[in-house]
C-alpha positions as CSV (number, residue, x, y, z in Angstrom):
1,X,0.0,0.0,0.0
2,X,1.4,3.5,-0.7
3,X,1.9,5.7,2.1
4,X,3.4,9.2,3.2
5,X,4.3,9.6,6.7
6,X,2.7,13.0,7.5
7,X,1.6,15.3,4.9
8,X,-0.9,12.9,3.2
9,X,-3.3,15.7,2.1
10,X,-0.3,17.7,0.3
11,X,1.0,14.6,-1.5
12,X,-2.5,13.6,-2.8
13,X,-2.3,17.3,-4.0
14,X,1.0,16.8,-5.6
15,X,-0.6,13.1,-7.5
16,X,-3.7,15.3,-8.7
17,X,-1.7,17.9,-10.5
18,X,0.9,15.0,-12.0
19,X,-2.5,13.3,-13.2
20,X,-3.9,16.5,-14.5
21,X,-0.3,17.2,-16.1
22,X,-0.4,14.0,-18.0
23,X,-4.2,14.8,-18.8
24,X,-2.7,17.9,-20.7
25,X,-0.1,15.8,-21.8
26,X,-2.5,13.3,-23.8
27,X,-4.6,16.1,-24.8
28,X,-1.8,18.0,-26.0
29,X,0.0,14.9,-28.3
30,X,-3.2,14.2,-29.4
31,X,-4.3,17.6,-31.0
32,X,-0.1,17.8,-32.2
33,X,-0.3,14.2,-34.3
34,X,-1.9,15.0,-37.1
35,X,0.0,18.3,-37.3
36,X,3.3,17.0,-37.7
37,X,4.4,16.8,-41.0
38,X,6.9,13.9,-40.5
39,X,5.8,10.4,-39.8
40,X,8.8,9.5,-37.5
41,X,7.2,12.9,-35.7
42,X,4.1,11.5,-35.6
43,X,5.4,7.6,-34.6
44,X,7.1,9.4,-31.8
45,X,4.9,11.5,-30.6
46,X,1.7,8.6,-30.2
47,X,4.8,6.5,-28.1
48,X,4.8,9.7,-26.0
49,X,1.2,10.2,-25.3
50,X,0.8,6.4,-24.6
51,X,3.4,7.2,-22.0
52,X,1.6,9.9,-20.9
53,X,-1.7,7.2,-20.4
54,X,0.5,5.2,-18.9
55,X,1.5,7.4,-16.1
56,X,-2.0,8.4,-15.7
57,X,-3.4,4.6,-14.6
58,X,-0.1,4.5,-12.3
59,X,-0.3,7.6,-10.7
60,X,-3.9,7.4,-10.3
61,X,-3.5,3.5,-8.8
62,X,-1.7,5.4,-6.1
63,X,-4.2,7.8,-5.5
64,X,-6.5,4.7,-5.0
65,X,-4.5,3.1,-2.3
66,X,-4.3,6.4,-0.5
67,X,-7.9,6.8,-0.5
68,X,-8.4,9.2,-2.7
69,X,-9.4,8.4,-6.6
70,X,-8.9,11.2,-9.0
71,X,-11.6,12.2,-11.5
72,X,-12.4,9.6,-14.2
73,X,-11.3,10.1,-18.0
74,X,-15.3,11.1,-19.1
75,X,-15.8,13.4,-16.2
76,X,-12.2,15.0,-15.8
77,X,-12.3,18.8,-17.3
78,X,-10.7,19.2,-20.6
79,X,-7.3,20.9,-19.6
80,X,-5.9,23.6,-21.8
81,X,-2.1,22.7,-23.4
82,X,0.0,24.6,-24.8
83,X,0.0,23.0,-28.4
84,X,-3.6,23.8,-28.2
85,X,-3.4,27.8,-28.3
86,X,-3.1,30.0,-30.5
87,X,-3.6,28.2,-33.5
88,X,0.1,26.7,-33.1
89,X,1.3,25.1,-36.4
90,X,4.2,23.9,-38.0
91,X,6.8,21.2,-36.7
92,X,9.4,23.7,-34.8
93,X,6.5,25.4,-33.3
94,X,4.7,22.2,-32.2
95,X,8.2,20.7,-31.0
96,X,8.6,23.8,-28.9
97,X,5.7,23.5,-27.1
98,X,5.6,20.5,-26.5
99,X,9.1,20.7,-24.8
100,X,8.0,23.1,-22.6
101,X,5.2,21.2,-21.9
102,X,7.8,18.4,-20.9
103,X,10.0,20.4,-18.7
104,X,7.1,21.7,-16.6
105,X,6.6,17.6,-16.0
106,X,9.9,17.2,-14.9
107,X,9.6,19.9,-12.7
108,X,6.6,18.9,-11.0
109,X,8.1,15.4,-10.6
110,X,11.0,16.9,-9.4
111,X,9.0,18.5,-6.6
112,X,7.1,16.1,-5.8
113,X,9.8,13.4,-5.2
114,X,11.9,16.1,-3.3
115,X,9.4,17.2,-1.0
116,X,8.1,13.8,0.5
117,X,9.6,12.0,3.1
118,X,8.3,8.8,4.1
119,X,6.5,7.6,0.5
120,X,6.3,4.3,0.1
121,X,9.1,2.1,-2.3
122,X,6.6,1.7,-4.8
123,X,5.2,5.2,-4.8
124,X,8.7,6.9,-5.1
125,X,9.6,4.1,-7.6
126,X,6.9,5.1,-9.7
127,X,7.5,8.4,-9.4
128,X,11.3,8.2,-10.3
129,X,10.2,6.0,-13.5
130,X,7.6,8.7,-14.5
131,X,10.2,11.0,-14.1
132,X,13.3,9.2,-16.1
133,X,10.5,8.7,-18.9
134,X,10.0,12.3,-19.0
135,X,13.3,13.4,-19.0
136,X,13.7,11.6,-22.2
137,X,10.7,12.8,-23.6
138,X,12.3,16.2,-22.9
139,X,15.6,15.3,-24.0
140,X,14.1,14.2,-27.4
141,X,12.6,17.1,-28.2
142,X,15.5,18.9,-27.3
143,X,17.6,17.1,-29.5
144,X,14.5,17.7,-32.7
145,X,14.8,21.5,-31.8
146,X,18.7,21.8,-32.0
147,X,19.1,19.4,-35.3
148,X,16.4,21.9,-36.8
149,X,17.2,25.2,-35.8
150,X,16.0,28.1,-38.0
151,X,13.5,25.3,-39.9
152,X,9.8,26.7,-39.8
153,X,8.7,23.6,-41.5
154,X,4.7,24.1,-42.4
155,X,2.2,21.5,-43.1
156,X,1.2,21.5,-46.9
């Protein structure tokens, strides 16, 4: 069973925003898929957002054991992303967003797993595997960024 020594109430806190994070996330990959004008782009990005779902049914197993469910997928509100405003198109644009999008991940994790003592193995294990995963999302867009600087490829 996942527990926190002290604090419970603030670490639920902490799971709901990750889950609401990786809600973005999906919605996010999913409204950047189709405009990606490269099909590696595309490959990569639906291996992303099943990540994304992945981290979703972990964190919110978590949440369970604690007590405290988070909102279900039909009832959960529809989270503005980044890759969602303003109309954003083209692949360097798209990438761009959806890095930041990435490193404000990270960063949650980060804080999460820094400010809670006393989580359980599992719960910190699952947290520093969300985590890693993220990093590499980030990493990868990163790399698709610097090997296309100056390209403002558009979608015919």
């Amino acid at each position: 069973m996942a527990s926190v020594i002290g604090g419970e109430a603030a670490f639920i806190g902490s799971l709901t925003e990750l889950i609401e994070l990786n809600w973005s996330a999906v919605d996010a990959f999913a409204a950047a898929l189709p405009r990606m004008s490269r099909p590696g782009d595309r490959s990569r990005l639906l291996s992303f957002l099943t990540d994304h779902e992945r981290h979703i049914d972990e964190l919110a197993a978590i949440a369970h054991e604690l007590g405290s469910p988070p909102l279900d997928t039909p009832t959960r509100p529809k989270l503005k992303s980044k890759a969602l405003t303003n109309g954003i198109v083209g692949d360097r644009a798209i990438l761009e967003a959806m890095r930041c999008h990435e490193e404000e991940a990270c960063a949650a994790y980060e804080r999460t797993l820094l400010s809670r003592e006393g989580l359980s193995d599992r719960a910190r294990d699952a947290l520093r595997q969300a985590l890693a995963v993220e990093r590499r999302h980030r990493d990868w867009f990163v790399e698709q960024l610097d090997a296309r600087q100056g390209l403002m490829l558009l979608p015919l």
